[in-house]
C-alpha positions in Angstrom: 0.0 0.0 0.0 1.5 3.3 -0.9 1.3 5.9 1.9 1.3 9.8 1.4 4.2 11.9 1.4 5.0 13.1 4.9 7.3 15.9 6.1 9.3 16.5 9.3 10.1 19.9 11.5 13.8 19.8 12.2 15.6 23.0 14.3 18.6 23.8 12.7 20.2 24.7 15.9 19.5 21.8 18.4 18.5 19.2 15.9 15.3 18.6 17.2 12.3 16.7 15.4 9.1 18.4 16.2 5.5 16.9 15.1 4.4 18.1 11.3 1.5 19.7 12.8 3.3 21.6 15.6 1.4 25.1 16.4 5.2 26.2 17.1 6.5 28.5 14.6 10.3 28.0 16.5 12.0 25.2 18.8 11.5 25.9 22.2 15.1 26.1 21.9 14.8 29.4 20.0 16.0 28.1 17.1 14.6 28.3 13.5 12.7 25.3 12.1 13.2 23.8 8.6 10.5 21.8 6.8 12.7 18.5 5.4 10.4 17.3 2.8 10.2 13.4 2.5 8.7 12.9 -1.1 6.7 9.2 -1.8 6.8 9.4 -5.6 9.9 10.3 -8.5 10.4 14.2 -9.3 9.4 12.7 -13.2 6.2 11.3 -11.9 5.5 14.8 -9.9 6.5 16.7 -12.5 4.0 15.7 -14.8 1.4 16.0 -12.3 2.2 19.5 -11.6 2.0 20.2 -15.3 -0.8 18.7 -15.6 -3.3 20.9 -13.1 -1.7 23.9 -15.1 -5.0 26.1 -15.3 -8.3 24.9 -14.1 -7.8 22.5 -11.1 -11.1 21.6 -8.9 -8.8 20.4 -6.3 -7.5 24.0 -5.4 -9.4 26.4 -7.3 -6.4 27.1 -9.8 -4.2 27.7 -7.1 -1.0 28.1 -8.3 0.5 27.0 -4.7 -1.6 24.4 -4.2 -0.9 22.9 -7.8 2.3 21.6 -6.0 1.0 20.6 -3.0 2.5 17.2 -2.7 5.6 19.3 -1.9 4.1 21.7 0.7 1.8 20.3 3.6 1.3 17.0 4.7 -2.7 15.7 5.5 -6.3 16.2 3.7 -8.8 19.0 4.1 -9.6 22.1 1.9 -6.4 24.6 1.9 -7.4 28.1 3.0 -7.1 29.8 -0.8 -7.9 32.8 -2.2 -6.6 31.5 -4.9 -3.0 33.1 -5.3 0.0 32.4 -7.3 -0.4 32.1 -11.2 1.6 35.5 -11.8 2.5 36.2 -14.9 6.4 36.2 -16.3 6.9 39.2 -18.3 9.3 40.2 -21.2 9.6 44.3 -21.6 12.6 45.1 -24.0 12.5 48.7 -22.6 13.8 46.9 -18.7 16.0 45.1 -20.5 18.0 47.5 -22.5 18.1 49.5 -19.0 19.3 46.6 -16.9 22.0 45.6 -20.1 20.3 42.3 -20.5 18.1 41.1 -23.4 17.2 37.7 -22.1 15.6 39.0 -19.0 11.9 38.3 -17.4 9.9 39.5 -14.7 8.1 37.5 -12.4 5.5 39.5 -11.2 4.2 38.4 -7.9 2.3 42.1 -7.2 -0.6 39.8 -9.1 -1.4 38.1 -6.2 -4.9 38.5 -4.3 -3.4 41.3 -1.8 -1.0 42.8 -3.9 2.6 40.7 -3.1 4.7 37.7 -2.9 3.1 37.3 0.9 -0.1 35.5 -0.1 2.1 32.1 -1.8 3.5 31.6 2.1 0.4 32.6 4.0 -1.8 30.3 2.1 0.2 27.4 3.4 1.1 29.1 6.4 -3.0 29.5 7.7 -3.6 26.2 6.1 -1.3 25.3 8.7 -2.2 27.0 11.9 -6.0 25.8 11.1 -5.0 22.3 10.9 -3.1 23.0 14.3 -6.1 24.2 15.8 -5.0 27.7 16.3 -7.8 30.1 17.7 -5.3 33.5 16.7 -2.9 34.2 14.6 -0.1 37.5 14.8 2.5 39.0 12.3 4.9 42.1 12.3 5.0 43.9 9.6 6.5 46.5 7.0 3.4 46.2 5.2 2.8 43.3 3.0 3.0 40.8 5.4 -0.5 42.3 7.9 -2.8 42.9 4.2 -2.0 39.0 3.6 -2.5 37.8 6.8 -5.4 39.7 7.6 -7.2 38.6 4.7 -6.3 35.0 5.3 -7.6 35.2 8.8 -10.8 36.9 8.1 -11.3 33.7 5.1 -10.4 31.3 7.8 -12.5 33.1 10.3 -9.3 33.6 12.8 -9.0 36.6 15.1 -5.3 38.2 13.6 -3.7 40.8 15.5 -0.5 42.9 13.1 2.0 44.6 14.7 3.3 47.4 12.6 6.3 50.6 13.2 3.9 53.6 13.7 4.4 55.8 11.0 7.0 53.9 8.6 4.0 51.8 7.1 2.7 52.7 3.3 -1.1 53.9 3.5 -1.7 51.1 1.0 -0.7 48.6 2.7 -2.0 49.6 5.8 -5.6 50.4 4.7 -5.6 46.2 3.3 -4.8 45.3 7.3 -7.4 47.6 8.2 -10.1 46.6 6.1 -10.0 42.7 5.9 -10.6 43.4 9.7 -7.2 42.7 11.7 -6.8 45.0 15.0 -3.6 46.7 13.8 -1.1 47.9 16.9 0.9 50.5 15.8 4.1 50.2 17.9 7.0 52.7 19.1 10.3 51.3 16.8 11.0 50.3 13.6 10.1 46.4 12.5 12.6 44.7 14.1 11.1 45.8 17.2 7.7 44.8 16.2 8.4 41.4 15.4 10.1 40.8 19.4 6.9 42.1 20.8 4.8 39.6 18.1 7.2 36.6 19.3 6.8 37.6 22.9 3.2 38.0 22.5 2.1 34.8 20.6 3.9 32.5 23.0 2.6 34.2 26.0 -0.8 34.6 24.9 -0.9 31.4 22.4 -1.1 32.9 18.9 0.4 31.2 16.0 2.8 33.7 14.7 2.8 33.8 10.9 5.6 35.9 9.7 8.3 33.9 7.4 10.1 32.3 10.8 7.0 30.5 10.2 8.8 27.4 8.8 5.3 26.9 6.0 5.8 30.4 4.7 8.9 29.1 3.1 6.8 26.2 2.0 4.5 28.7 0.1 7.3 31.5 -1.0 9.0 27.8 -3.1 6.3 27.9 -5.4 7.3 31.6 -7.0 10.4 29.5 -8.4 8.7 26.5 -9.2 5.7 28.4 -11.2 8.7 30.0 -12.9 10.5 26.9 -14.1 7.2 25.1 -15.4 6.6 28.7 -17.2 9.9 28.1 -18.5 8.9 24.6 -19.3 11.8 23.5 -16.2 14.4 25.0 -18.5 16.0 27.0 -15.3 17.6 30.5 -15.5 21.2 31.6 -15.0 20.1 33.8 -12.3 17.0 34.5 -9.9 17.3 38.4 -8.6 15.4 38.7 -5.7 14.4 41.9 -3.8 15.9 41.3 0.2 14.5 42.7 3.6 13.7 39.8 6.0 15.7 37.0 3.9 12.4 34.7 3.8 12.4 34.5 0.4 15.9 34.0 -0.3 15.8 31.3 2.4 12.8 30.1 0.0 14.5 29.9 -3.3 17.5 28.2 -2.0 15.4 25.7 -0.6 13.2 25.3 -3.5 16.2 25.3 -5.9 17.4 22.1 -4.1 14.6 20.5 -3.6 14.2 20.6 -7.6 17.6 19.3 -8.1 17.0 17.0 -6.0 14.2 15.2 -7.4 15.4 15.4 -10.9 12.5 18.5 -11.8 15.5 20.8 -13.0 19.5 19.6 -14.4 21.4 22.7 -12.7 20.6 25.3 -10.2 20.6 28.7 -10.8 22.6 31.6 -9.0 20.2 33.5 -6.6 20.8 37.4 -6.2 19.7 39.0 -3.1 19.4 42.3 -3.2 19.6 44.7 -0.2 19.0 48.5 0.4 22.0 50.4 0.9 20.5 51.8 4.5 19.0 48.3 5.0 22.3 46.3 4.1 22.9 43.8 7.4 23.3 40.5 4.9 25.3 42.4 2.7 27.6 43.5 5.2 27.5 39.8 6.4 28.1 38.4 2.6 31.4 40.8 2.8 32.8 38.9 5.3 32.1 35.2 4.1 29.4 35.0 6.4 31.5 35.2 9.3 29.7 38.1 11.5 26.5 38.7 11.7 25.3 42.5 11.0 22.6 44.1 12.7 22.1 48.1 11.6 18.7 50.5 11.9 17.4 50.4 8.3 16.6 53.0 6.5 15.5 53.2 3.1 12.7 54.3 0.6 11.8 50.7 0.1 9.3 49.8 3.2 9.5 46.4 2.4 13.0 45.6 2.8 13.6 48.1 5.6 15.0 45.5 8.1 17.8 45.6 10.1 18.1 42.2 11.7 16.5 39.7 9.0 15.2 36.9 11.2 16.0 34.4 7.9 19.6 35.1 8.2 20.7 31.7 8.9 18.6 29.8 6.4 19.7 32.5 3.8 23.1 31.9 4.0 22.6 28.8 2.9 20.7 29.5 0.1 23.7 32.0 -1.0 25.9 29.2 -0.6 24.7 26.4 -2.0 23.6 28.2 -5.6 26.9 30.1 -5.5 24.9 33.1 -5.0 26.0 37.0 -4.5 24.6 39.6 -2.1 24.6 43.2 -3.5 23.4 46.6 -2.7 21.1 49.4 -4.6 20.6 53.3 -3.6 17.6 54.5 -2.8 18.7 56.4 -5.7 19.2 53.4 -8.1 15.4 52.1 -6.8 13.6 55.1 -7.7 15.1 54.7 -11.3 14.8 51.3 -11.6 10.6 51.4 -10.8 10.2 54.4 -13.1 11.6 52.1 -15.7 9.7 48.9 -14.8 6.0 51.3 -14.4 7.0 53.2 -17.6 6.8 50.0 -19.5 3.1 49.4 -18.1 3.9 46.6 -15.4 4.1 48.6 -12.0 5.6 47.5 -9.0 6.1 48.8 -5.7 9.8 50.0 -4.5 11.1 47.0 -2.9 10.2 45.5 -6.3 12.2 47.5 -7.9 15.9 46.7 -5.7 15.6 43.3 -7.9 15.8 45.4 -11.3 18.5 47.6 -9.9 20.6 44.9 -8.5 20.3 43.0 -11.7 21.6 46.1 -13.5 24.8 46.7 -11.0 25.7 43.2 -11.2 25.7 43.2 -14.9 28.1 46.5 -14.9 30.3 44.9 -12.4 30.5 42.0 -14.7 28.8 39.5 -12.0 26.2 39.0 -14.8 27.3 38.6 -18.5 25.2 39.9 -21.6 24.5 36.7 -22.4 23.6 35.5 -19.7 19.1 34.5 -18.7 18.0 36.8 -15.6 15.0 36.4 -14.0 14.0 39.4 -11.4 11.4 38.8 -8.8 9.0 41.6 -8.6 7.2 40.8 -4.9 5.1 43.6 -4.8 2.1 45.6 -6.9 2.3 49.7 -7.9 0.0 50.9 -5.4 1.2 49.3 -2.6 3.3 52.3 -1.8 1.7 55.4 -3.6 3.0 57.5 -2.1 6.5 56.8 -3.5 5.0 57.1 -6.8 3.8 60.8 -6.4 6.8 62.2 -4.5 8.9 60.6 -7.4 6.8 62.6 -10.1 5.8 65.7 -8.3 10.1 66.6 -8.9 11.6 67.5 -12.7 14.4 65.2 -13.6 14.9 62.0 -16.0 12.3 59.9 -16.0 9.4 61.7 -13.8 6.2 62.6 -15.4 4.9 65.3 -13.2 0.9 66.4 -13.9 0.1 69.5 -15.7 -2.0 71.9 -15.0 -4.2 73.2 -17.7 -7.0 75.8 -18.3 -10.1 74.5 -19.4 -9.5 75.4 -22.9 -9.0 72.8 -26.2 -5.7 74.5 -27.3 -4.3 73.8 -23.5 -5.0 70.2 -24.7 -3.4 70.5 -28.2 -0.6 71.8 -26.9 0.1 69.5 -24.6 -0.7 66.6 -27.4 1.9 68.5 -29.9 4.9 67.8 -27.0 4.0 63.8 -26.3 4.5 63.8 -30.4 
């Protein structure tokens, strides 16, 4: 009789084993936990399943998570799904002239129900915490992180308490919290303060804490590189560019990168790019020094999303780094700015943090990391109006590459005149 494929929690720091359905999102130990995946079936057999629920699949409503789900979480029951994933993988020659790279795509995961990357790992993560029996659930968050969670509690009925830095919080992504219904706390720091007090909180008070320490967000966050293989009909990339703040998606790729190898779904691994901030650079700085010090710094940058100072992935990250042979680079807030104008002038959008992915790609490839030849694809985590206010402070200046509004008088040869200088 063939049996299902089951998983195992393992703490990378005390070597634990912890019960797949453990409401802990950490060891008691403190110590991060790892999902070790323990497939039943070939990576040839799985891989033609997965290609065949590409589009309509009862199962999972089209769920472009869930399509891989004998990969993610262990047991029966209907996943909570919006659905998400399903983002397109876009080719804009305008980008890639910019970035100095004609083979280049963009994965756009601002397509997403709630506007970003978040929803792939909170699917799986609130699937999780319901199957757990959880009666709360808590994140700390930039932004992203308390829209998706908040509307994956209200679906699953879950009281969700977010835990945001007053004031250093985009309006867009803030309203999303606010309307699907979570009680938003808007704490004294910046996010690395928020996400101690969430920790502290959801043991004492028995929460399940979903931000990406959450060992089943990084179940979810894999399927952004798997989707993007099967789009590429498993034909991997030189290089994945990812945007990073928190590291759970670098941790993500890695894992999801070896897991493909692995089973046979992919022939080589592609190099992973994380991408930092220049005020927000504490894995850079580590990446400097072989990964031999950790960095914490007070982040500052334009891009709300990767503002992090002490990325609570760091560990799992490095890995990642090292076992694709992967760089860590920075980007200005400068070099972000330019980058979005570029990727929202060619009619895709995406918020700033979005936008350190195109930038990074575009340094690398003047420092030579990249070659001209060589097939980039740049993870775009979040959607245009996540931050809009960046977009109007951006525009509202002169200089290369804004489009500020005019002002007219109600007149027709206002309107010609203005038509004359777009020709």
């Amino acid at each position: 009789m063939k049996h299902g494929p089951t998983v195992s929690l393992h703490c990378q720091a005390c070597g634990r084993e912890l019960p797949p359905l453990s409401p802990l999102s950490q060891c008691p130990c403190g110590g991060l936990l790892d999902v070790v995946q323990h497939p039943t079936e070939s990576g040839r057999t799985l891989r033609a399943r997965f290609d065949r629920r590409l589009g309509a699949d009862p199962a999972t409503n089209g769920s472009g998570v869930w399509r891989f789900r004998e990969l993610l979480l262990p047991g029966r029951g209907r996943p909570v799904t919006h659905p998400e994933g399903n983002t397109a993988l876009y080719r804009r020659e305008t980008v890639s002239r910019f970035v100095g790279v004609p083979d280049l795509s963009l994965k756009h995961e601002g397509e997403n129900p709630t506007g970003s990357f978040k929803d792939r790992g909170m699917t799986v993560a609130a699937t999780q915490a319901v199957r757990a029996g959880a009666t709360a659930v808590a994140c700390a968050s930039t932004g992203n992180t308390s829209a998706s969670m908040a509307a994956y509690a209200a679906q699953a009925g879950l009281p969700a308490l977010v835990f945001v830095p007053a004031g250093k919080v985009a309006a867009g992504k803030l309203a999303q919290a606010l309307a699907y219904g979570a009680r938003t706390l808007m704490v004294e720091g910046d996010f690395d303060v928020c996400l101690r007090l969430a920790r502290e909180a959801s043991e004492a008070l028995g929460m399940a804490l979903l931000n990406s320490i959450n060992p089943w967000r990084l179940e979810g966050q894999k399927t952004i590189v798997w989707e993007m293989l099967q789009q590429r009909k498993w034909d991997p990339p030189d290089w994945i560019v990812v945007p990073a703040g928190n590291l759970g998606n670098t941790s993500a790729f890695g894992k999801a990168l070896r897991e493909a190898h692995e089973l046979g779904l992919i022939r080589r691994v592609p190099r992973i790019a994380s991408i930092q901030a220049r005020g927000a650079n504490p894995f850079f700085r580590s990446y400097r020094t072989g990964f031999e010090r950790r960095f914490r710094v007070r982040a500052e940058a334009v891009a709300t999303a990767i503002r992090i100072g002490d990325p609570a992935s760091h560990d799992r990250a490095v890995r990642a780094i090292r076992e694709t042979r992967g760089v860590v680079a920075v980007v200005s807030d400068r070099d972000i700015l330019e980058a979005k104008a570029v990727v929202d002038a060619a009619g895709i959008g995406c918020e700033p943090a979005s936008a350190a992915a195109v930038a990074g790609a575009r340094r690398l490839r003047r420092e030579g990391v990249i070659r001209k030849g060589d097939c980039v694809v740049a993870i775009l985590t979040g959607h245009l109006l996540k931050d809009p206010e960046a977009v109007m402070s951006f525009h509202g200046r002169r200089g290369p590459r804004r489009n500020p509004s005019i002002e007219i008088s109600p007149r027709l040869s206002d309107v010609e005149r203005i038509l004359k200088r777009q020709r």
